[in-house]
C-alpha positions as CSV (number, residue, x, y, z in Angstrom):
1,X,0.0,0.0,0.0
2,X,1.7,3.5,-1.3
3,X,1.6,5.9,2.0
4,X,2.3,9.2,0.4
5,X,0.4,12.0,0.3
6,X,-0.9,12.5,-3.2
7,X,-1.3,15.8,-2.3
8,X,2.6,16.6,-1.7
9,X,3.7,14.5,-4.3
10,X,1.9,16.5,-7.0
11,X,3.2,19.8,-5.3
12,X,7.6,19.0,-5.0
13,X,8.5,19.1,-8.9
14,X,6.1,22.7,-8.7
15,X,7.9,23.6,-5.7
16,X,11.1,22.8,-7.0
17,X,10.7,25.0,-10.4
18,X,9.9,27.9,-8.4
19,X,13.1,27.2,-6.0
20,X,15.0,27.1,-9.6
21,X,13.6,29.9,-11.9
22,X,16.7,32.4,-10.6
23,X,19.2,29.6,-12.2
24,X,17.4,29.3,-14.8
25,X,17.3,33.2,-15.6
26,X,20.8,33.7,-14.7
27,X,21.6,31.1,-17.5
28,X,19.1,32.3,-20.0
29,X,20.9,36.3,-19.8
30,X,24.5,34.1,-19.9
31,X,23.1,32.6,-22.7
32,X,21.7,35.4,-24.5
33,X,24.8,37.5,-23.9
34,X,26.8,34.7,-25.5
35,X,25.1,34.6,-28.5
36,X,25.4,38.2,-29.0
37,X,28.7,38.8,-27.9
38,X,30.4,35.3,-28.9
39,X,32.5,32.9,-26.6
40,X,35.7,34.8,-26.4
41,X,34.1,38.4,-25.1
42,X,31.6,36.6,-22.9
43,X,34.4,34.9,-21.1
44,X,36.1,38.4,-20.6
45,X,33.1,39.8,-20.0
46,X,31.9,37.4,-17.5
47,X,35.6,37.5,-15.7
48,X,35.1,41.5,-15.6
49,X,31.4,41.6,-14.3
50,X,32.9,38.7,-11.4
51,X,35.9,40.7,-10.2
52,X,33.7,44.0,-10.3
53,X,31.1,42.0,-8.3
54,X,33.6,40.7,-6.1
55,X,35.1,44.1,-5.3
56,X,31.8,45.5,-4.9
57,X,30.7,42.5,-2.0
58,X,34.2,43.3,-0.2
59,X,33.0,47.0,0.1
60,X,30.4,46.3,1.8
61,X,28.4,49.2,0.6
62,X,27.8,47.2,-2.6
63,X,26.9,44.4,-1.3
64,X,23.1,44.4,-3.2
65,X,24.3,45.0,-6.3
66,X,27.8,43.4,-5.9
67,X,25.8,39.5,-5.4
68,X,24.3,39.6,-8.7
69,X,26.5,40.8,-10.7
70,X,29.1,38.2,-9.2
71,X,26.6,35.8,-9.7
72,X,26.0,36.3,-13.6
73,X,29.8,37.4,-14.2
74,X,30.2,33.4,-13.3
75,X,26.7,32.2,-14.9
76,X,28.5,34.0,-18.4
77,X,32.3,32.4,-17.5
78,X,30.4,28.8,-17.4
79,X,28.2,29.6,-20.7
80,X,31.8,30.7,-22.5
81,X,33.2,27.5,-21.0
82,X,30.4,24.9,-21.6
């Protein structure tokens, strides 16, 4: 006899696209940017918008705007690279 929930079993994959639509975007801009820009200026791009992020999180006055754009300066390094 099957003991789950029906109920909860038809709500995790739903639950689990919400919890993964910010991936999802971050890859989709990455991507778009790639096919605009090509491989080799994404990568450069995507190491720029990282170490600007990164220098922007270390500030700590930036730290809002410094997580995203650290977040899709690597999103665009892994598109370049895969």
């Amino acid at each position: 006899m099957d003991t789950r929930n029906p109920h909860t079993a038809a709500r995790t994959p739903r639950f689990g696209r919400i919890l993964a639509w910010p991936f999802r975007a971050l890859w989709r801009a990455a991507s778009a940017i790639e096919r605009r820009l090509g491989i080799g200026i994404t990568l450069l791009a995507g190491l720029a918008a990282s170490a600007i992020g990164l220098v922007l999180i270390l500030s700590l006055a930036g730290l809002l705007a410094g997580i995203p754009l650290l977040a899709l300066g690597l999103a665009m390094v892994l598109r370049a690279l895969y």
